[in-house]
N, C-alpha and C positions, 0 to 999 in steps of 0.2 A: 602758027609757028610756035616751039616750043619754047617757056623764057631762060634767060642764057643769066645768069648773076653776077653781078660784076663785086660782089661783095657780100660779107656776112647778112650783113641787114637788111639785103635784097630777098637776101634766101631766106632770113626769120620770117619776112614780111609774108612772103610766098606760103612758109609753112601754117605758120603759127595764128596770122595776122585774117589770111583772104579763105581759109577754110580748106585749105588743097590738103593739109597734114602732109605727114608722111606718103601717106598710098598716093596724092599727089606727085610726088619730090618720084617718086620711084614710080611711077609710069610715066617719066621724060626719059626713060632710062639710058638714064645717066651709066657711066661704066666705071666711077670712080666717086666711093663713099665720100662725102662733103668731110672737112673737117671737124664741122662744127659735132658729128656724129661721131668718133674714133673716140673708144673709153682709152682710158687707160689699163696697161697689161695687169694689171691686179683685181680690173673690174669685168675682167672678160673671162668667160668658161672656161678654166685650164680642162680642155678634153683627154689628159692622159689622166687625170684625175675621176674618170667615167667608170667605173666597175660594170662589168657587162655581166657578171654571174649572180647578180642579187636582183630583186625587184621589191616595189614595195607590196603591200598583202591585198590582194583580190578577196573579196569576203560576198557571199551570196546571201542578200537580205529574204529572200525568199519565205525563210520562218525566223524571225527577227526577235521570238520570246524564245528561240531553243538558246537553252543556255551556251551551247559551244558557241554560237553566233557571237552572242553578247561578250562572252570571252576573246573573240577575235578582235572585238572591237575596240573594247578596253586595252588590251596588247598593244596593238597596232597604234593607237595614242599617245601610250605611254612610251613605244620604243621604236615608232619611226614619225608620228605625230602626222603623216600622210598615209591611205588608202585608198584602193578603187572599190566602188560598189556596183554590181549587177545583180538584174531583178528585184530593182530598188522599187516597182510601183509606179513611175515617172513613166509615162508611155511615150513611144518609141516619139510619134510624130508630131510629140511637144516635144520632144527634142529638138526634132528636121526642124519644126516652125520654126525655132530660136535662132538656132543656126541661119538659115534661108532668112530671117527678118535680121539681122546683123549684118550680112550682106547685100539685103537690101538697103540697111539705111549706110553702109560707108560708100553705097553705088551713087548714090544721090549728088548731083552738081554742086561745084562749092559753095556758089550764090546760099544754096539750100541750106548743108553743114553750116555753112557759117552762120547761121540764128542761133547756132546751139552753144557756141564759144562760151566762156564764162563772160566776157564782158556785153555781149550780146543777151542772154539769157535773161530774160524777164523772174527767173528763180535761179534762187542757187543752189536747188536742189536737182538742179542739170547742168552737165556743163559737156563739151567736147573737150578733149584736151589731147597736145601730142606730146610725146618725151613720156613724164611723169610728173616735173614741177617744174616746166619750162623757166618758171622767174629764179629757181634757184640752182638745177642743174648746169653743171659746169659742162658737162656732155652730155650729148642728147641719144638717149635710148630710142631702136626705132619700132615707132609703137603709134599710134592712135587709137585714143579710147573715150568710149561715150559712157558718163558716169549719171547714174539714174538712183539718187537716195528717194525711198517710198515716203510718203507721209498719207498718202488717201487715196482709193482709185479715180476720185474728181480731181485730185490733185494732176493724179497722170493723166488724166483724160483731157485738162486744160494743157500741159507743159509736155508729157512723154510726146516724141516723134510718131506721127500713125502710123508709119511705116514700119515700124516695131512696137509698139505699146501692146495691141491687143493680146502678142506671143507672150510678151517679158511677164506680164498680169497671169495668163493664163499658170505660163511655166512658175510663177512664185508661186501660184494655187494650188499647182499639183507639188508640187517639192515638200509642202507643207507637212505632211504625213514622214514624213523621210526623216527630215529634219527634225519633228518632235521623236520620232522612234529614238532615231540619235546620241539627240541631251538624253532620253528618260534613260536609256542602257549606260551613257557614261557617266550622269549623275549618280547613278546605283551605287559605281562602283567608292563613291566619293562619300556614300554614307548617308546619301538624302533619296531617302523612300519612294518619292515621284515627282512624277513633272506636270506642276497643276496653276492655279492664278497667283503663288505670292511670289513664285520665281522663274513663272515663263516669259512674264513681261522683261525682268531682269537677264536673263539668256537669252529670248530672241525679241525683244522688243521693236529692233526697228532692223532693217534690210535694205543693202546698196547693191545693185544690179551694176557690174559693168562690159558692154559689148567692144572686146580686143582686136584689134585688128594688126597684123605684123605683118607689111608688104614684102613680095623680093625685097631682096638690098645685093646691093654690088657686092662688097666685101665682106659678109656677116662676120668673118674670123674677125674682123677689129671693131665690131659693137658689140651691144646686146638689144635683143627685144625685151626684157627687162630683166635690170639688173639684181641680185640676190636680195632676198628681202622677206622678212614674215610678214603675216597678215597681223591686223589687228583686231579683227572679229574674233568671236566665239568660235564659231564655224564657219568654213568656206566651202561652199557645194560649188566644184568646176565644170564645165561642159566644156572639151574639148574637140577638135574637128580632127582627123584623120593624118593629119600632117606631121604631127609628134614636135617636141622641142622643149618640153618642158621638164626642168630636173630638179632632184630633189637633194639635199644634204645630208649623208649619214648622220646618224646623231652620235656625236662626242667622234666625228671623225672628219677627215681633208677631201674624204671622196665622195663624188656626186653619184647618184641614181636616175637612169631613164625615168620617166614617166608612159610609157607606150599606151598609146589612144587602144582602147578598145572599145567594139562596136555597142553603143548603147548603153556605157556606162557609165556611170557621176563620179569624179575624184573629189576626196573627202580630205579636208587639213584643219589643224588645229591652227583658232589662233591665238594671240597673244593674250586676247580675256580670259580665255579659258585656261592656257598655262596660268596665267597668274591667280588665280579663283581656285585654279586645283593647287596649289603651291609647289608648282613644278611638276607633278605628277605628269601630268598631258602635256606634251610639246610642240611648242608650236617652231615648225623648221623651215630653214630658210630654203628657199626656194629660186631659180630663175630659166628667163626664157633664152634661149639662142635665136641670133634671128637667118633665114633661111635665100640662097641662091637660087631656089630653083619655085619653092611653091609659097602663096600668098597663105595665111595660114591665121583663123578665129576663134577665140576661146570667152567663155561669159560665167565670169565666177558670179555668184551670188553668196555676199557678205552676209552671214547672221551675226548681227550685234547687239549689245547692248543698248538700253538706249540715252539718246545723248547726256541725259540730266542723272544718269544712275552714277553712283560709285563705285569702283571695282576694286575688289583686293580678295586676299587668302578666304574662300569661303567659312562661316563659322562650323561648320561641319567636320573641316577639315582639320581646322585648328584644334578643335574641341577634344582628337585625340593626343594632342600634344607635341604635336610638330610644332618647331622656330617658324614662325611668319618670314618669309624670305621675299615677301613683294610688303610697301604700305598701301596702305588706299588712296587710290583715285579716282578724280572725275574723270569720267570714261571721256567726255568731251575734251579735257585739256589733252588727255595723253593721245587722241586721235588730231585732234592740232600741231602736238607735238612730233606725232607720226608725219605729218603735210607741210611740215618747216625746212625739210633737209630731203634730202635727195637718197636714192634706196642706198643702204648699206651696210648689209648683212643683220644680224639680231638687234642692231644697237638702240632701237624703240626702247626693249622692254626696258632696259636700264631705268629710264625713266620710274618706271613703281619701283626699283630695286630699292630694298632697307639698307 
């Protein structure tokens, strides 16, 4: 029999506490969004705010040193701070795997999910989580997400889920070529030569894998699958699944832009390290999910970050031609704590390095 709530705390328990998440809560289906889920009307997708005649830049990595490439790429950073890539290298059926192993593991009973909770988790370099910072969120985004920070593949091989490790190991493997092509073309344009050992550890040093899961929901008009927010990586490589929902913020404007899945290829965003290292150059924009009536809908960004014990600020490269420093330095660690203190809300991270 399905359980009936006789109150908030029943429902927390349900969600958050016994491993059911969201995708639980939403196959009781229910016909009327819980309270506890309703944003408020400032934190929900104004869709007349939607331009349907722009998109953001499709770029064909195919020949990745012809210069016009490398110029799209750098454009595209600097003035919408989001792109798609095809014929990135990433083959097709490490794709499917990732995908296919995401929903293999949000299939798994909750007895199962529930090991992976953060207060379950024998590391805390796993956790399950639903909302986005359940202990601090005032409303809860409808979202479930399994969060995998890498530190070694014995690492993953004792703590990742089997039911997705071997795919997420694999897809970081091949990504890896994509990802250095990336830095090395928008490093270029930032005045540093290449991308070799004194600054590849510093730009992608360490990588958080997370597998999204946005169920039906009754009323999506009055939530979000998550709410507007930059990233705090360097780079964010996204694998999206066919559903669509995710939008992106013109830059220095009120209106949003689709994101439309296409087949087979990687959405590319700057993030907030790398605005601030380029000293604004590269943008990192804010972005969110709608969440969806009709189809259950999986997306698996992969974080390149910094790593935890680096500093981050205006690169000297950059500074050296005489630009104002417009970020100071920081430990990449506090300002990513800083990031997991507060609940998503639009750019307001970066402040944190602002001078």
């Amino acid at each position: 029999m399905a359980p009936s709530f006789t109150n908030n705390k029943e429902l927390k328990t349900f969600v958050f506490d016994d491993g059911h998440g969201v995708k639980g809560l939403s196959e009781l289906k229910i016909e009327t969004l819980p309270e506890l889920f309703i944003q408020p009307y400032e934190k929900r997708l104004d869709m007349s705010k939607v331009v349907h005649h722009e998109s953001i830049p499709v770029i064909d990595m195919s020949n990745p040193d012809d210069p016009e490439v490398m110029k799209h790429i750098c454009d595209a950073a600097e003035n919408w701070g989001f792109f798609q890539v095809v014929n990135h290298g990433v083959p097709f059926k490490v794709l499917d795997d990732v995908k296919d192993a995401t929903k293999r593991f949000f299939s798994l009973q909750a007895d199962e999910k529930k090991k992976y909770l953060y207060k379950n988790c024998p590391t805390k370099n796993v956790r399950l989580v639903s909302s986005f910072i359940p202990e601090v969120d005032k409303a809860y985004e409808w979202k479930d997400y399994l969060s995998c920070f890498y530190v070694s593949d014995d690492e993953a091989f004792a703590y990742w889920p089997s039911v997705c490790r071997d795919q997420l190991l694999e897809y970081m493997k091949e990504s890896e070529p994509l990802i250095k092509t990336l830095l090395k073309v928008l490093i270029t344009r930032l005045g540093i030569s290449k991308l070799d050992e004194t600054n590849e550890p510093f730009l992608m040093g360490s990588r958080r894998m997370n597998l999204n899961y946005y169920p039906i929901c009754p009323n999506p008009e009055l939530t979000v699958g998550v709410g507007s927010h930059s990233d705090v990586s360097t780079l964010t490589i996204l694998l999206q699944d066919e559903t669509g929902g995710l939008y992106v913020r013109k830059l220095n404007s009120d209106n949003w832009v689709h994101v439309p899945p296409i087949k087979g290829s990687l959405t590319i965003n700057i993030g907030d390290a790398l605005q601030i290292m380029s000293n604004g150059r590269y943008k990192s924009i804010e972005h969110h999910v709608v969440a969806n009536a009709h189809e259950n809908r999986i997306s698996v960004p992969l974080f390149v970050n910094p790593r935890p014990s680096d500093g981050i600020g205006p690169l000297p490269q950059v500074i050296v031609r005489g630009e104002t420093a417009l970020y100071k330095h920081v430990l990449y660690s506090d300002y990513v704590k800083h990031f997991y203190r507060k609940s998503h809300n639009g750019k307001d991270t970066i402040e944190f390095a602002r001078v």
